[in-house]
C-alpha positions in Angstrom: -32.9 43.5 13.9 -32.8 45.0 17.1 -34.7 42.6 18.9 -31.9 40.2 17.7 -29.0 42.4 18.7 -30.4 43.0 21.9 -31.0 38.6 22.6 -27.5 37.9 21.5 -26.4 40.5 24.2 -28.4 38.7 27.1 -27.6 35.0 25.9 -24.9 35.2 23.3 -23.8 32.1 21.8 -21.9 29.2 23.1 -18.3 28.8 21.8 -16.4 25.3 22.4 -13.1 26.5 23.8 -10.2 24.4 23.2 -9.2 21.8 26.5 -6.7 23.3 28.8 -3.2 20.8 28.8 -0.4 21.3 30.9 2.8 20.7 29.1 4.8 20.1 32.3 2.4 16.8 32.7 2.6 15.5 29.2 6.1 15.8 30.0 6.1 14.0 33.1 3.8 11.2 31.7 6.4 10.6 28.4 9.4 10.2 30.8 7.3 7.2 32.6 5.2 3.8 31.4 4.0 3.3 28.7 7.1 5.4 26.7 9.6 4.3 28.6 12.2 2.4 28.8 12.5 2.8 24.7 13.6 -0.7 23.8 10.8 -2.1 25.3 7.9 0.4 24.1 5.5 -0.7 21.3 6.0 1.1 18.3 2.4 3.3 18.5 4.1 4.8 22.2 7.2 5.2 20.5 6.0 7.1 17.5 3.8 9.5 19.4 6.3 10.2 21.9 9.2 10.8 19.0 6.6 13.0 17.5 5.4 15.1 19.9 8.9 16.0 21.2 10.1 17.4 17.4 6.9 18.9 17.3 7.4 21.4 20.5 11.3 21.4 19.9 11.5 22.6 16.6 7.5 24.9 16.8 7.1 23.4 12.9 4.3 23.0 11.2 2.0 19.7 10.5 3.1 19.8 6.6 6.5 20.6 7.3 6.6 17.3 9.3 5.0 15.0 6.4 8.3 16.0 4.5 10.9 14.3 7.0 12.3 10.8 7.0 14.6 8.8 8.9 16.1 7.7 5.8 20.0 7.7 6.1 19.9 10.6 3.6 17.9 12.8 5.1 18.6 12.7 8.8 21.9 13.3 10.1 23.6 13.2 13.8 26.0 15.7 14.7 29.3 14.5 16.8 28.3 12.8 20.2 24.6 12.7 19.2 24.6 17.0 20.7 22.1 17.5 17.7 20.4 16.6 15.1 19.3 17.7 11.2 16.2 16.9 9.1 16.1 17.8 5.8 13.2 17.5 4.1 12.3 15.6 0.6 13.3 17.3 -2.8 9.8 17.9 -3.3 8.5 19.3 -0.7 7.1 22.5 -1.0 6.4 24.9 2.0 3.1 26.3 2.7 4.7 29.7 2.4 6.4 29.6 -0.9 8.5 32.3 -0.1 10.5 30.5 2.6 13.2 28.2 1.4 12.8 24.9 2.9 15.8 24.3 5.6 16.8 21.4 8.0 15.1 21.4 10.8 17.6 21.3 14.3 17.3 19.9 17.3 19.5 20.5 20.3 20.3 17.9 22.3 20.1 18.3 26.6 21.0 16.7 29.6 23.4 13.8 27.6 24.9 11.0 29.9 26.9 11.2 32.2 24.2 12.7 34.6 25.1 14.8 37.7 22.0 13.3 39.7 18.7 11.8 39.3 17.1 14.5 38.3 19.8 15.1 35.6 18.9 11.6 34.2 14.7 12.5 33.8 15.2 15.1 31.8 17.5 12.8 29.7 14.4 10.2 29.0 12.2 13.7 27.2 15.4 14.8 25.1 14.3 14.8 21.4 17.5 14.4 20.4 18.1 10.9 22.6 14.6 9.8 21.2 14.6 10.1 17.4 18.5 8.4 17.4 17.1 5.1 19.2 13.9 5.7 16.9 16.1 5.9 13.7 17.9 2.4 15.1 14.5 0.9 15.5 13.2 1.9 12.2 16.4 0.5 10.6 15.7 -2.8 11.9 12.2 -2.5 10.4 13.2 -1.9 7.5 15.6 -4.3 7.4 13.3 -7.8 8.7 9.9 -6.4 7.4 8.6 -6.1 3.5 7.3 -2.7 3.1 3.6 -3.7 3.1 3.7 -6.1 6.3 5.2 -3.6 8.1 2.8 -0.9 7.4 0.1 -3.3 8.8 1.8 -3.5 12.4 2.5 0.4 12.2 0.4 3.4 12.9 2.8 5.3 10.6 3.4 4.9 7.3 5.5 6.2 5.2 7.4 5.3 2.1 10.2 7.1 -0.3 8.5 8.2 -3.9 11.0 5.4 -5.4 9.7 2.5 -3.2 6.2 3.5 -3.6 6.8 3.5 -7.6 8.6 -0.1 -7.2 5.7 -1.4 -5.3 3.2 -0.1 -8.1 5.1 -2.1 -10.6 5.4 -5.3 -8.6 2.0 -5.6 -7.6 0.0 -4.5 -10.9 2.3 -6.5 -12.6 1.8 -9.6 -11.4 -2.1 -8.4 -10.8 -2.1 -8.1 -14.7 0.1 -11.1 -15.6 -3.1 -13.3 -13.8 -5.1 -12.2 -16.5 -3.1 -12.7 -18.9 -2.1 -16.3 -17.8 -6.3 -16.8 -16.7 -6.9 -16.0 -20.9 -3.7 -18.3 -22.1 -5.3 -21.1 -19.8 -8.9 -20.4 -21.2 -7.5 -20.9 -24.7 -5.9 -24.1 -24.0 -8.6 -25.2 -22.3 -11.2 -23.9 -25.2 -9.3 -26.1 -27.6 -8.8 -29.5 -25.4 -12.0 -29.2 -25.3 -13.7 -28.3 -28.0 -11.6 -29.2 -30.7 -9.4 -32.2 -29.1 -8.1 -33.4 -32.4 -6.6 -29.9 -33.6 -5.0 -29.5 -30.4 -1.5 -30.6 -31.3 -1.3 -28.3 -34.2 -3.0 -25.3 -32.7 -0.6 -25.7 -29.3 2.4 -26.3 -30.5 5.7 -26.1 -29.1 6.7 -22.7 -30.7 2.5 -21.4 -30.1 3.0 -22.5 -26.3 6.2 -20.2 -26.1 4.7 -17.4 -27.9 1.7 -17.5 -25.2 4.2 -17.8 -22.3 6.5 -14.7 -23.1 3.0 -12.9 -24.3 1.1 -13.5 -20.8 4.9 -12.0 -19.5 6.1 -9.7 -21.1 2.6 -7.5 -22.2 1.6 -6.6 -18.0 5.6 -6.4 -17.5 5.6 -3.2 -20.3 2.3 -2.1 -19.4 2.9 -1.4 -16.1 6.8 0.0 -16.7 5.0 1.9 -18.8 2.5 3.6 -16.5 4.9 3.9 -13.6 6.9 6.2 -15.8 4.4 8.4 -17.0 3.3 8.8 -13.1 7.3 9.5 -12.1 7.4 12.4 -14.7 4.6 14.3 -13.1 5.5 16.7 -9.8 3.9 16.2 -7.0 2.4 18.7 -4.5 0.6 16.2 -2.2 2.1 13.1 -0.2 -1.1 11.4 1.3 -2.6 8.0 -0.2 -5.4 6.7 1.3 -4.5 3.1 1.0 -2.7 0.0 2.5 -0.2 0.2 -0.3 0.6 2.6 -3.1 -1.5 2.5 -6.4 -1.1 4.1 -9.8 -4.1 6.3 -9.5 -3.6 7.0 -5.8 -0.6 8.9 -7.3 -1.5 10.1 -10.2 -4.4 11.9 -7.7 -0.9 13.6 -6.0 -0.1 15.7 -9.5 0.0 19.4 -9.6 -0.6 19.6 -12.9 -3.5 17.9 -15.5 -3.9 13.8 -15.3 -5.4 13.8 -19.1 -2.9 11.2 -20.7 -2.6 8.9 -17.5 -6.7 9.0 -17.4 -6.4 7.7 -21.2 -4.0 5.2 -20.7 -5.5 4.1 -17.4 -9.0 3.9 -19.4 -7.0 2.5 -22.4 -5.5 -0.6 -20.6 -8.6 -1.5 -18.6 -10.5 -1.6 -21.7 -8.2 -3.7 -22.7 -8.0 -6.2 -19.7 -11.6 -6.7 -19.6 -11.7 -7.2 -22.9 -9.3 -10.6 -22.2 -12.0 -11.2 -19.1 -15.2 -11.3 -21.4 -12.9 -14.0 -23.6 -12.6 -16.2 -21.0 -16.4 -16.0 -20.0 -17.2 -16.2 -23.9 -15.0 -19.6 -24.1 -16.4 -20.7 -20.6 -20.0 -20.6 -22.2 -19.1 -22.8 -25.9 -17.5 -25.0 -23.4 -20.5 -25.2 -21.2 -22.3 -26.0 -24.2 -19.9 -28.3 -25.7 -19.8 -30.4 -22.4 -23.4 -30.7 -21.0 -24.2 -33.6 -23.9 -22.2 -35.9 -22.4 -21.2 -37.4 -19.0 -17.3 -37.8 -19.7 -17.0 -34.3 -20.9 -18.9 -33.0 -17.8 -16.6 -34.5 -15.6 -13.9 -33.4 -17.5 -15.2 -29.8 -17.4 -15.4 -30.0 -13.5 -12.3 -31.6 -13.2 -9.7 -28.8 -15.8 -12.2 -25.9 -15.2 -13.7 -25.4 -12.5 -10.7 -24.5 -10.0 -9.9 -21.5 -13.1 -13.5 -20.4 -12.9 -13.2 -19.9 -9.2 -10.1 -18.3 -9.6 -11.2 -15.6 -12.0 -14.0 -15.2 -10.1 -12.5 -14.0 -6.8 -10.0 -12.6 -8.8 -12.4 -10.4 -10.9 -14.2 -8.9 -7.9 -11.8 -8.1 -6.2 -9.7 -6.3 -9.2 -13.1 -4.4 -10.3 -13.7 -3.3 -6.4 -9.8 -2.1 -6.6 -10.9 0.4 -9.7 -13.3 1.7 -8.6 -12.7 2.8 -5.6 -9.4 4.3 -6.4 -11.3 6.2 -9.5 -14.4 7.1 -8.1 -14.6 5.9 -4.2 -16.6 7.5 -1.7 -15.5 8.1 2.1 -18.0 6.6 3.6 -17.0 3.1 2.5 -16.0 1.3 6.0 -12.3 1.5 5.7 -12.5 -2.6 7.0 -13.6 -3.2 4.4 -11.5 -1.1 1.8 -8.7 -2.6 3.6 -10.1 -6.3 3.6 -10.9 -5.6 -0.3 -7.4 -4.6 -0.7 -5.7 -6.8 1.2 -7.2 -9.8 -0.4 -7.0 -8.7 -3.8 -2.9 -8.9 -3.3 -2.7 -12.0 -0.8 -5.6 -14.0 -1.4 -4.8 -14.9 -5.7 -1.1 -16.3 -4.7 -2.5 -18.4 -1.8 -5.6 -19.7 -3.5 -4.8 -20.5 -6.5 -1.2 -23.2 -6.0 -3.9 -24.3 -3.6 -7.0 -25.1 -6.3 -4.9 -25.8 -9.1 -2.4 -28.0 -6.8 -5.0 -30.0 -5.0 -6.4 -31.0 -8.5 -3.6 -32.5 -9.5 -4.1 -36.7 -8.0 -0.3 -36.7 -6.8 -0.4 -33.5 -4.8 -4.2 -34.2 -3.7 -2.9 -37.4 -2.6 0.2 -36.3 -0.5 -1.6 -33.4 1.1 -4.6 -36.0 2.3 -1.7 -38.6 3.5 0.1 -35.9 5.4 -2.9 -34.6 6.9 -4.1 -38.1 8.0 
């Protein structure tokens, strides 16, 4: 023991000291290219800049930070644009939960009209100056981008509890109406061609109706559903490690137990599945109902194939999806989590008016006419 004592005292350990910065430089290097002039700086410069000047203003913390928005609600302007309050989201709660959570306020200095040059430079680092033309910028985000595209050109994103919610419904919605409308098309198929002469009394008019409104209506209340029961949960973190917002993702941000979402989560994928093994169970009667004859091979190729392609891609992609937000691991490349996820809500709607539109001898024939 002493031997040890006495070793650390002639070579005691390394320790990594954190790099030396000068503030006065970072200043100096924000008032100049690449963060200024503001209208013209890409929106990564701009963020960092708007960031790093309310972080050193206002002496906050990281977390305190995650709870601001430019939102018209929670950031205000005083007269003149001499300061300006951030409030943070109703459910934010500080790391010390003592401390009631206040607007942050940030003076503004050296407004226009300048006295001299100098004057002016200290104008281009004013906080105050930078998150007003940020706020105008973000506005006209908001306004010309869809949520999703927009967090694909930014290196922040961020999105109200509301919006998030909203773009949960609309994408697993029509995520689950493609299954739904894959197993209505599998039973039509399954009867054309298995048993062509009951078709007009199996598919009638009312029967086609009923299988519209059911391959509608069922992912429409599923998903309302589940979006609820995630909205009446509080929340104590705001991070989701995804392109776009997701059920579970949520669910994951809880403070309290996620029993009855994990059984209705578990519930409805048994369910969905279950409508996936009835289309491969009706795929494989009709592959035996068509390989004795030539006509109803063709046929088979012709009706079914572009819906077998389709739920394959579709199918992969949707299994990869739950997975990973139930049980994924970090060190998945996030490429590819992002190119899994990306494709799962992009490449369906593109693919499939293109497979199902192409077999079609009209459109096919157009499409080869205008391409010629």
């Amino acid at each position: 023991m002493h031997f040890l004592r006495g070793t650390l005292r002639l070579r005691p350990p390394a320790r990594t000291k954190v790099p030396s910065w000068d503030l006065a430089i970072v200043l100096e290097a924000l008032s100049r290219p690449p963060f200024e002039p503001l209208v013209e700086v890409p929106e990564r410069f701009f963020t960092v800049k708007t960031v790093f000047l309310l972080a050193i203003s206002s002496l906050k913390r990281v977390g305190d930070f995650q709870a601001l928005s430019v939102a018209p609600s929670f950031l205000e302007f005083a007269p003149g644009v001499a300061k300006a309050f951030l409030y943070p989201k109703p459910g934010y709660l500080p790391k010390v939960p003592t401390v009631v959570p206040r607007p942050i306020v940030v003076q503004a200095f050296c407004p226009p009209h300048f006295r001299d040059s100098e004057h002016e430079k200290c104008n281009l680092i004013c906080p105050v100056r930078v998150l007003d033309t940020y706020d105008h910028r973000a506005a006209l985000w908001r306004r010309f981008y869809p949520k999703i595209l927009s967090d694909l050109i930014l290196d922040s994103y961020v999105i109200s509890f509301h919006m998030c919610s909203l773009q949960i419904y609309v994408i697993y919605s029509s995520l689950l109406s493609e299954i739904t409308i894959l197993t209505v098309m599998a039973y039509d198929r399954y009867v054309a061609i298995c048993k062509p002469l009951d078709y007009h009394s199996k598919l009638t008019k009312n029967t086609c109706v009923k299988l519209i409104l059911f391959s509608w209506i069922v992912p429409n209340c599923i998903c309302i559903t589940a979006v609820l029961l995630s909205n009446l949960r509080p929340i104590c973190k705001y991070h989701i490690d995804k392109l776009y917002c997701d059920n579970w993702s949520v669910v994951k941000l809880a403070c309290v137990s996620s029993f009855v979402n994990n059984v209705f989560g578990y519930a409805i994928s048994v369910i969905f599945f279950s409508f996936i093994v009835l289309i491969i169970v009706s795929y494989f009667k009709l592959i035996s109902a068509c390989k004795a004859s030539l006509e109803n091979r063709k046929k088979f190729c012709q009706t079914c194939l572009p819906h077998i392609l389709s739920l394959i891609n579709f199918t992969i992609a949707l299994l990869f999806d739950i997975m990973y937000s139930r049980y994924g691991a970090n060190d998945i490349p996030e490429s590819l989590r992002n190119f899994l996820a990306l494709e799962l809500v992009i490449v369906p709607p593109v693919f499939n008016p293109l497979i199902y539109g192409l077999n079609i001898t009209v459109v096919r024939t157009r499409v080869f006419t205008l391409c010629n």
